[in-house]
Backbone as CSV, one residue per row, in Angstrom:
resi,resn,N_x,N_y,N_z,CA_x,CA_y,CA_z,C_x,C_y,C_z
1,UNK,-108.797,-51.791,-53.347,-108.655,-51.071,-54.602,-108.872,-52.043,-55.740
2,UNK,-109.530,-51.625,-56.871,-110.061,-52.731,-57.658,-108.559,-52.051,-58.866
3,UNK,-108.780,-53.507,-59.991,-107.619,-53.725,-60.667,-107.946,-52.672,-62.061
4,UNK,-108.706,-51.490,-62.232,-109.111,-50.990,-62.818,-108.492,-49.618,-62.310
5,UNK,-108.859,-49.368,-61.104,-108.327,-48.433,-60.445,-106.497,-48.189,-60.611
6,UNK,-105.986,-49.232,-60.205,-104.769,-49.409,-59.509,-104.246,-49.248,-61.430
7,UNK,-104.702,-49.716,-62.306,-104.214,-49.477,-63.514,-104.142,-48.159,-63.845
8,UNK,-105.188,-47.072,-63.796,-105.262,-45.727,-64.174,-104.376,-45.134,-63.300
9,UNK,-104.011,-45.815,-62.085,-103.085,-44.775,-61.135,-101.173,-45.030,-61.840
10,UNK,-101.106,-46.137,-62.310,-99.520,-46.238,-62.526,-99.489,-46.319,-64.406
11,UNK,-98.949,-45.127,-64.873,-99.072,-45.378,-66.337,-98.228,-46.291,-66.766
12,UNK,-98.259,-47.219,-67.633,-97.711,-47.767,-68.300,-96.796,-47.496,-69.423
13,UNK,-95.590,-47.480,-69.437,-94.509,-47.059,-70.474,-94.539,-48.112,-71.729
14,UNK,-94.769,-47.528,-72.815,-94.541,-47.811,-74.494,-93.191,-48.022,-74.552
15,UNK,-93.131,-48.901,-75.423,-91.392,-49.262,-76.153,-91.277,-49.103,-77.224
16,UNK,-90.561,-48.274,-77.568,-90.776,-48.114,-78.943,-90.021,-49.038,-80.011
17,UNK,-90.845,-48.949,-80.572,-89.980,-50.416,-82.437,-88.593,-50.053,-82.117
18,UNK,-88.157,-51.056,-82.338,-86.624,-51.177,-82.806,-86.365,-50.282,-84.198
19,UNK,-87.224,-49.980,-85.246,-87.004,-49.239,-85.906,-87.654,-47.725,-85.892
20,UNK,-87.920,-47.483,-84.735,-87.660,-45.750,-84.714,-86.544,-45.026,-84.109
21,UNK,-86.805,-43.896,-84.989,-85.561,-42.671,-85.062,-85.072,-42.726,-83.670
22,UNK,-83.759,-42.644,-83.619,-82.703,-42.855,-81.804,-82.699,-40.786,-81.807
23,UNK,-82.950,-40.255,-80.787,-82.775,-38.757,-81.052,-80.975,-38.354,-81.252
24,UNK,-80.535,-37.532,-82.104,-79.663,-37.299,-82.864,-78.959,-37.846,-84.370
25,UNK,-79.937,-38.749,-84.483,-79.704,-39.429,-85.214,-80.452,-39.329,-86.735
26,UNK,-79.763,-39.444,-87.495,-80.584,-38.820,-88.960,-81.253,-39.918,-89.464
27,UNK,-82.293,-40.225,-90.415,-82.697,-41.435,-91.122,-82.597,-41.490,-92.261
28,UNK,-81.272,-40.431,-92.842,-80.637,-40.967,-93.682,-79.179,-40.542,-93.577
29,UNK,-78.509,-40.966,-92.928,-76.771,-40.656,-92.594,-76.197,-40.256,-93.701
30,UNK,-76.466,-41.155,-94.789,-75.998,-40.649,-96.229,-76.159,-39.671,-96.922
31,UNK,-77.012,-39.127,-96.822,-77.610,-37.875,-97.293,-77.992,-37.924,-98.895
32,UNK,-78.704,-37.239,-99.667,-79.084,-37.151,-101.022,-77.670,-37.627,-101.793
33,UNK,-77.699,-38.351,-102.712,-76.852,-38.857,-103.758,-76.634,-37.365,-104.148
34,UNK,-74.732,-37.400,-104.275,-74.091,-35.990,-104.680,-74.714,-36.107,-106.495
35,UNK,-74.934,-34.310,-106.690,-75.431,-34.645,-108.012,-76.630,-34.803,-108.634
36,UNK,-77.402,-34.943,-107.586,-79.004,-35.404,-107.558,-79.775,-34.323,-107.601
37,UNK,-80.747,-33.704,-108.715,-81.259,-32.756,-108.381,-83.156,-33.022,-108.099
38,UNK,-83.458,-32.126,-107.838,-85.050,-32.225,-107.534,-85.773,-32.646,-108.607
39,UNK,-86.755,-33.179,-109.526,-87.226,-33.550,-110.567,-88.121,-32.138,-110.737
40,UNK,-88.213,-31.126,-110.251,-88.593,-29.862,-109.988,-87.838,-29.131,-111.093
41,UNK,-86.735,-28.868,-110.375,-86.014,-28.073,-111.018,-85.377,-28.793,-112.471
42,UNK,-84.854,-29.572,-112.947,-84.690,-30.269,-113.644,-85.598,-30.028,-114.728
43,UNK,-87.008,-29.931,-114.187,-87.921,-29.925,-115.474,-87.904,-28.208,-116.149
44,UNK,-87.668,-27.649,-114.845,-87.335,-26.261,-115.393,-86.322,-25.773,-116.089
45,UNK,-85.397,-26.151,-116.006,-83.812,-26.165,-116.484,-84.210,-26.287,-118.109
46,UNK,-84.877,-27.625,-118.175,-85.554,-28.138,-119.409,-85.949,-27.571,-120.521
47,UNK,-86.867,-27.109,-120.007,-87.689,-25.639,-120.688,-87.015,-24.672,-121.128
48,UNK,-86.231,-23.962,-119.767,-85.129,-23.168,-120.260,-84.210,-23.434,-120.755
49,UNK,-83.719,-24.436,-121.333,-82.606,-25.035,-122.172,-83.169,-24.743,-123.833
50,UNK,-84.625,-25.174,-123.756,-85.301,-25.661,-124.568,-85.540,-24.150,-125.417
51,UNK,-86.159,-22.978,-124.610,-86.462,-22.159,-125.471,-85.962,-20.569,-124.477
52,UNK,-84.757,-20.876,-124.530,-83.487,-19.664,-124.019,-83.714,-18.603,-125.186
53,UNK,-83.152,-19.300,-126.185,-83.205,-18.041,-127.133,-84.425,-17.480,-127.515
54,UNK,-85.581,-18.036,-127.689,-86.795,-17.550,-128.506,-86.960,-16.258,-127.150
55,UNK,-86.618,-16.673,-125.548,-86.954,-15.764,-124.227,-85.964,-14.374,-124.814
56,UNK,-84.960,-14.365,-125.048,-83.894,-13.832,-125.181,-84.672,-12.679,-126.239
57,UNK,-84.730,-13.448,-127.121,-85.271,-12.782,-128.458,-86.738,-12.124,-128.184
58,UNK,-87.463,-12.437,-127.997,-88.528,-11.801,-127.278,-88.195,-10.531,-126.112
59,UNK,-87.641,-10.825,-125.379,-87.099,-9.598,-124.286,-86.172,-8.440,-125.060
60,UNK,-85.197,-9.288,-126.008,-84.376,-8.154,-126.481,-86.023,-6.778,-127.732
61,UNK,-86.260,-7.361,-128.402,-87.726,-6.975,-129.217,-88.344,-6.045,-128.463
62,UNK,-88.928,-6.658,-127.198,-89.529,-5.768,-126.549,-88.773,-4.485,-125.752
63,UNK,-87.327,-4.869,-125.655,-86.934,-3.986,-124.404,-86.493,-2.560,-126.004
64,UNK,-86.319,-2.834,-127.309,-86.081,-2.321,-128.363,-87.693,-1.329,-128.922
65,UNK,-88.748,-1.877,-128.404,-89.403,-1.584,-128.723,-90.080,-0.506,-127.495
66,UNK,-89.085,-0.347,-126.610,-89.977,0.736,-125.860,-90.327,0.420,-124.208
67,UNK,-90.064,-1.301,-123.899,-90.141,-1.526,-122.828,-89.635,-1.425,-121.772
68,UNK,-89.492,-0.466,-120.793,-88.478,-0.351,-120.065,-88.098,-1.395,-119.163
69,UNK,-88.782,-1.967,-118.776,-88.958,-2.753,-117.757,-88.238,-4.148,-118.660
70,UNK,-88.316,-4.651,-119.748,-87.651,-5.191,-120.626,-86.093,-4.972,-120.659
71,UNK,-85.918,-3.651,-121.090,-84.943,-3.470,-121.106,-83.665,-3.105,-119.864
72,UNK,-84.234,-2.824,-118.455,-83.247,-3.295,-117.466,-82.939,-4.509,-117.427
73,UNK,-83.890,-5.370,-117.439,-83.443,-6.913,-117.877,-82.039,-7.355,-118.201
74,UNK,-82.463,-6.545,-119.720,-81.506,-7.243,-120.729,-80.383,-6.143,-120.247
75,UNK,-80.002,-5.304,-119.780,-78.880,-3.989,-119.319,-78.340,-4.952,-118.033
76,UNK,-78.926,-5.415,-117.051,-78.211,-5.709,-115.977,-77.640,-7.112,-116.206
77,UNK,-78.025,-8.018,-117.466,-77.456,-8.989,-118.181,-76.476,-8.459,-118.672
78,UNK,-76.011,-7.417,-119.327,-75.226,-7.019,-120.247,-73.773,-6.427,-119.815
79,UNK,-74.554,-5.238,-118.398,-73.772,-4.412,-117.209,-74.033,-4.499,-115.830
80,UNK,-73.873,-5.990,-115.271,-74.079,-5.944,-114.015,-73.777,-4.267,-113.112
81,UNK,-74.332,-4.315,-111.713,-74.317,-3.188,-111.407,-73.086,-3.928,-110.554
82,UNK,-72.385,-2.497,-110.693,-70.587,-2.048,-109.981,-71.306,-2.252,-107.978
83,UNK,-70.076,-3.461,-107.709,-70.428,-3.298,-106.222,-69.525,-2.273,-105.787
84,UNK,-68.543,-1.656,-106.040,-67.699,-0.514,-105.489,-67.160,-0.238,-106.568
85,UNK,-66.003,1.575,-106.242,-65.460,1.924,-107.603,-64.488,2.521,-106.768
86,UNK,-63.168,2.407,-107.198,-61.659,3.108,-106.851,-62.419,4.440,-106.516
87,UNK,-61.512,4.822,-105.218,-61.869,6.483,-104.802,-60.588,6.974,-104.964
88,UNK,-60.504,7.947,-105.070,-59.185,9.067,-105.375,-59.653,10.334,-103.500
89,UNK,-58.559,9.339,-102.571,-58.866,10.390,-101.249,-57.930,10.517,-100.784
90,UNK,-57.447,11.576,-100.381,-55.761,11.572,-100.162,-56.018,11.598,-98.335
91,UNK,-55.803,10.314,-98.234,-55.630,10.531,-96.832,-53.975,10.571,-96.078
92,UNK,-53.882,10.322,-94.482,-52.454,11.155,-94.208,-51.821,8.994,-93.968
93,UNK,-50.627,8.974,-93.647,-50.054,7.538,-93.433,-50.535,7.709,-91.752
94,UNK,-50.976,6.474,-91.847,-51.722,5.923,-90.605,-51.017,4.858,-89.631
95,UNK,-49.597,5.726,-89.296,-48.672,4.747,-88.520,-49.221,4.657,-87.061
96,UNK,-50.106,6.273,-86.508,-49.826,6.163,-84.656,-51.365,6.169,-84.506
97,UNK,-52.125,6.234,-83.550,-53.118,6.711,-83.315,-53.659,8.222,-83.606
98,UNK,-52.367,9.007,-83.991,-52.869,10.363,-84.056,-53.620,10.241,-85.149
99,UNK,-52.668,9.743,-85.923,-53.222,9.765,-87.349,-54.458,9.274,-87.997
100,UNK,-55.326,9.023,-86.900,-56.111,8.228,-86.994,-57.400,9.061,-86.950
101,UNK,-57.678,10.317,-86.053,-58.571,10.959,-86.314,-58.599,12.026,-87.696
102,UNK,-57.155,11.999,-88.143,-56.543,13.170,-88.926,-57.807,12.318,-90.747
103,UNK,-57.311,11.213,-90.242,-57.938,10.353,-91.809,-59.406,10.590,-91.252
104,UNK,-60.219,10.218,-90.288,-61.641,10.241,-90.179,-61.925,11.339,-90.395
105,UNK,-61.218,12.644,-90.027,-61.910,13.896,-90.545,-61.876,13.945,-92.089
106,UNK,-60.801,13.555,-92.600,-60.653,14.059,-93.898,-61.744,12.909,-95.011
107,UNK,-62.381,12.075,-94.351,-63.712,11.039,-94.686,-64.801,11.597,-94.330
108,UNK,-64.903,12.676,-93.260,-66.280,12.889,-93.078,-66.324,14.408,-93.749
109,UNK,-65.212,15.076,-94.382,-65.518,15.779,-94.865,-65.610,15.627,-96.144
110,UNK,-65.078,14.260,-97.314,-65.542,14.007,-98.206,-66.841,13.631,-98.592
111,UNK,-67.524,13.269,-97.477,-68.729,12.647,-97.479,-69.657,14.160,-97.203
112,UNK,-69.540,14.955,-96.966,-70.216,15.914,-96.373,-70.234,16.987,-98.135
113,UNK,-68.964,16.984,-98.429,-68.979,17.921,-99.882,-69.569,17.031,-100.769
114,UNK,-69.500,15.996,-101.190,-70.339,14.629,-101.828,-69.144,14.370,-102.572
115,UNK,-68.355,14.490,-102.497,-67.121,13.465,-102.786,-67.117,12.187,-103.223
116,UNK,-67.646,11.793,-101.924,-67.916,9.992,-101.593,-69.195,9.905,-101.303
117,UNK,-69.931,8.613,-101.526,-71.316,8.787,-101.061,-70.706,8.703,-99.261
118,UNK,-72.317,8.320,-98.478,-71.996,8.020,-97.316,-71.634,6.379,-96.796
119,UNK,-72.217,5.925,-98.221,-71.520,4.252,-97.926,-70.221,3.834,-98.432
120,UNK,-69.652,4.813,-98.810,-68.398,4.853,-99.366,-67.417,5.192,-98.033
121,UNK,-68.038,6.092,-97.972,-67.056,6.803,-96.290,-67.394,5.953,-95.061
122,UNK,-68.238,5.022,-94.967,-68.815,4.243,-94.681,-67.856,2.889,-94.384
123,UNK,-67.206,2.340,-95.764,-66.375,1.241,-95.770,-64.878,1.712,-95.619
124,UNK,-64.759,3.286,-95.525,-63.316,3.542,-95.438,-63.357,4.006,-94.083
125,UNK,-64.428,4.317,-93.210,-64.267,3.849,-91.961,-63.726,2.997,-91.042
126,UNK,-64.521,1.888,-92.014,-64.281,0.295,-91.680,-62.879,-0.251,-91.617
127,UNK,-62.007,0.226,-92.764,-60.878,0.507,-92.849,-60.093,1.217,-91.862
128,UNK,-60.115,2.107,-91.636,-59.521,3.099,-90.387,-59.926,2.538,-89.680
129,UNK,-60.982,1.757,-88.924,-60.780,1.062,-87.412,-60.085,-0.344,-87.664
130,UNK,-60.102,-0.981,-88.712,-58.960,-1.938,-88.992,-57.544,-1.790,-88.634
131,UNK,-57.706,-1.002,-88.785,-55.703,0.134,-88.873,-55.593,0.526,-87.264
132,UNK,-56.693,0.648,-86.743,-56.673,1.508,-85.191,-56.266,-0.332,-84.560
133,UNK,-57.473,-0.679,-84.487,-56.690,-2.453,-84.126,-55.702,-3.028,-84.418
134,UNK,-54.974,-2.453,-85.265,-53.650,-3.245,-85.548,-52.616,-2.431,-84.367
135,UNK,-53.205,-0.800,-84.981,-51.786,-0.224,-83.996,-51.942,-0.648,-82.677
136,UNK,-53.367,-0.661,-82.316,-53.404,-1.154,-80.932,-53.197,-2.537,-80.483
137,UNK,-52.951,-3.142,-81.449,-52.501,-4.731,-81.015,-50.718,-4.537,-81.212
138,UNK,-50.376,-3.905,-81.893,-48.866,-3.733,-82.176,-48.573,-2.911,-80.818
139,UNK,-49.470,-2.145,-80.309,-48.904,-1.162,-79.413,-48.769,-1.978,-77.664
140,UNK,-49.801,-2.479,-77.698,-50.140,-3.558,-76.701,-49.003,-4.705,-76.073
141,UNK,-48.743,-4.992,-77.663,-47.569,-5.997,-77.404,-46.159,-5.679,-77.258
142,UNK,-46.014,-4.290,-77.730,-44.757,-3.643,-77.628,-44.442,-3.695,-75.982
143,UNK,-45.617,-3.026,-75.218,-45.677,-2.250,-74.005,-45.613,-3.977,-73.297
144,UNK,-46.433,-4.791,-73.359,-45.908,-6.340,-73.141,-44.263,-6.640,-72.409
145,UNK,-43.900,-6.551,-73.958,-42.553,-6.982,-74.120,-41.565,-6.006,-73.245
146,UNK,-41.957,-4.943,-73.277,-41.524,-3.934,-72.017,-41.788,-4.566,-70.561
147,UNK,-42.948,-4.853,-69.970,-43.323,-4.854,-69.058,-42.257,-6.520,-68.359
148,UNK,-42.547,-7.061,-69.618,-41.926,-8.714,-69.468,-40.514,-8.518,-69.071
149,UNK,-39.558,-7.555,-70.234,-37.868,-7.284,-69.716,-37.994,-6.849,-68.956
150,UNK,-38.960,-5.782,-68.142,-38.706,-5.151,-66.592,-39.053,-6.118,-65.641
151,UNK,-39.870,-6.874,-65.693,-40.303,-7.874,-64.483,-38.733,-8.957,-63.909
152,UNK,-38.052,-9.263,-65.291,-37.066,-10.631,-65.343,-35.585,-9.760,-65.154
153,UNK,-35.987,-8.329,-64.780,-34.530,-7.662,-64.045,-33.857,-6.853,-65.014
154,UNK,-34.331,-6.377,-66.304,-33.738,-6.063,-67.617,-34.123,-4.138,-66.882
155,UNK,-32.935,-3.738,-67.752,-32.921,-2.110,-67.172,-34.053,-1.648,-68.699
156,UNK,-35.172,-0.052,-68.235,-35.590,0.200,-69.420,-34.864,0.821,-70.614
């Protein structure tokens, strides 16, 4: 076998520099200086520092003058939109499990007359199975604590 041969048959392993990346390991542990922003944004900030009001004043003009599209602008600046609003729903006290379908009906029939939207009845769902997990974790552990005094000789 010639020494040409016998080379292409056994590959030869690379070592890598002492200074490349170890895997898990970051190449910069420190991370960005706290505080540090992009020279990106910074320059934008700039600008908008620079001519806020003349933007302001221009948008308010136009949204005055007829622009609608202007003027949601300057409205959802003014009146963010409401993420929820107090409901008035008389539901029943939600001590047992019974009570538990008694409130879902009286949600799906608010939602059905339009009462509530359906994402409203929606999060007071969410609510009522909150309440179902509790009784059932309260109920769970009751029946527990039963099962535990009967095992250790306790009369029921």
């Amino acid at each position: 076998m010639s020494a040409v041969a016998d080379d292409q048959q056994t590959p030869k392993k690379r070592r890598a520099p002492s200074t490349a990346f170890k895997p898990g390991q970051s190449g910069n542990p420190d991370g960005p200086k706290k505080g540090r922003r992009h020279p990106a944004f910074a320059a934008l900030d700039q600008i908008g520092q620079e001519n806020a009001e003349q933007i302001v004043q221009a948008v308010t003009a136009s949204a005055l003058g007829g622009d609608m599209r202007a003027a949601e602008i300057m409205l959802r600046r003014i009146w963010p939109e409401r993420k929820g609003r107090p409901l008035s729903l008389s539901l029943p006290p939600l001590t047992d499990a019974a009570d538990l379908s008694a409130a879902m009906a009286t949600i799906i029939q608010a939602v059905t007359a339009g009462e509530i939207t359906p994402e409203e009845g929606q999060a007071l769902s969410a609510l009522i199975e909150a309440q179902r997990k509790t009784i059932e974790t309260h109920d769970f552990a009751a029946r527990l604590e039963a099962l535990e005094h009967l095992s250790a000789g306790g009369k029921p």
